[in-house]
C-alpha positions in Angstrom: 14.1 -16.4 -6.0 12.2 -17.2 -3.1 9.0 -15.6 -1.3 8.6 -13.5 0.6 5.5 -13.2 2.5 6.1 -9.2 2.7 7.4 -8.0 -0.7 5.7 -10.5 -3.0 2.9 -9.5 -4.8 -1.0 -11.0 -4.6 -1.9 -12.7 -7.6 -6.2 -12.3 -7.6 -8.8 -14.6 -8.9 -8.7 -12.9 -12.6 -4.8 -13.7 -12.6 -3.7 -9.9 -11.9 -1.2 -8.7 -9.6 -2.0 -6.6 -6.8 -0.4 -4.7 -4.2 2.2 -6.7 -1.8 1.7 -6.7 1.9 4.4 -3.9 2.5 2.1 -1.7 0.1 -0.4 -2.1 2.1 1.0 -1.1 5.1 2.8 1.5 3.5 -0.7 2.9 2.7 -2.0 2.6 6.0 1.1 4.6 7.8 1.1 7.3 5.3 -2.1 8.2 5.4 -2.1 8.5 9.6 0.9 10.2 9.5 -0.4 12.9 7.0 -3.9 12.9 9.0 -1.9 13.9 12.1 0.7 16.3 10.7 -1.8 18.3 8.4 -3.6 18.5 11.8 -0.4 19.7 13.4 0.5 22.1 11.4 -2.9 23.1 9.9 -4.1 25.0 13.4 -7.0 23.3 13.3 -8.4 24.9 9.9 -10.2 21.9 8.3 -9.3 23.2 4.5 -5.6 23.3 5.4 -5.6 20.3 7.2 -7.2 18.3 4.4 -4.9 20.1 1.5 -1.3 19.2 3.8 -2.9 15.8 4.2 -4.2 15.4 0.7 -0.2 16.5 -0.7 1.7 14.8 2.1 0.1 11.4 1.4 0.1 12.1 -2.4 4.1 12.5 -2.4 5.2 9.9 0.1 2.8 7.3 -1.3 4.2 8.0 -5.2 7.6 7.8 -3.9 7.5 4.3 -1.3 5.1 2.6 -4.2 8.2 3.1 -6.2 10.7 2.0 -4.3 8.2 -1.2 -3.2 7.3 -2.1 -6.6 10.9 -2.2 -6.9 11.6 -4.7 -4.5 8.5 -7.1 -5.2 9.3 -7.3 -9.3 12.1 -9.7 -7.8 9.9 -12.0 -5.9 7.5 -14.6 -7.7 3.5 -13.5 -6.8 1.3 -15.3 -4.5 -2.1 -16.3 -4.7 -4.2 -13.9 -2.7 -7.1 -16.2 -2.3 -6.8 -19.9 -1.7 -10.1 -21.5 -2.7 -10.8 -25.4 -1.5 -11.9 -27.6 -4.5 -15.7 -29.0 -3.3 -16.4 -32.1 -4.9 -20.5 -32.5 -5.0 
């Protein structure tokens, strides 16, 4: 199948697959949407608002990883690094 740029996953320099691109941003939108609604909802008590965060972001990052890892196992992984031979 071909690439995509957004679901495949990162092959490393040890030949391991990491996290896809949409992981990553999944990541990054969870964890500012739990930062702000714990907040929300929290009345500004910092043990609530880090236990809502800490569970928000725990169960919506479980559940899109899922779904994501999902998607990528149908797409062929991409190198995460590309190194350029030196010839001395």
């Amino acid at each position: 199948m071909a690439n995509s740029s957004l679901h495949s996953p990162r092959r490393d320099q040890s030949g391991n697959k990491t996290p896809s691109s949409a992981s990553r941003l999944w990541f990054i939108l969870v964890i500012s949407f739990s930062i702000y609604l714990g907040w929300y909802y929290s009345a500004t008590n910092w043990g609530i608002w880090f236990l809502c965060s800490l569970t928000t972001s725990t169960v919506l990052l479980n559940i899109g990883w899922i779904v994501l890892s999902r998607i990528s196992e149908k797409y062929e992984p991409v190198e995460l690094f590309t190194y350029q031979n030196e010839q001395e």
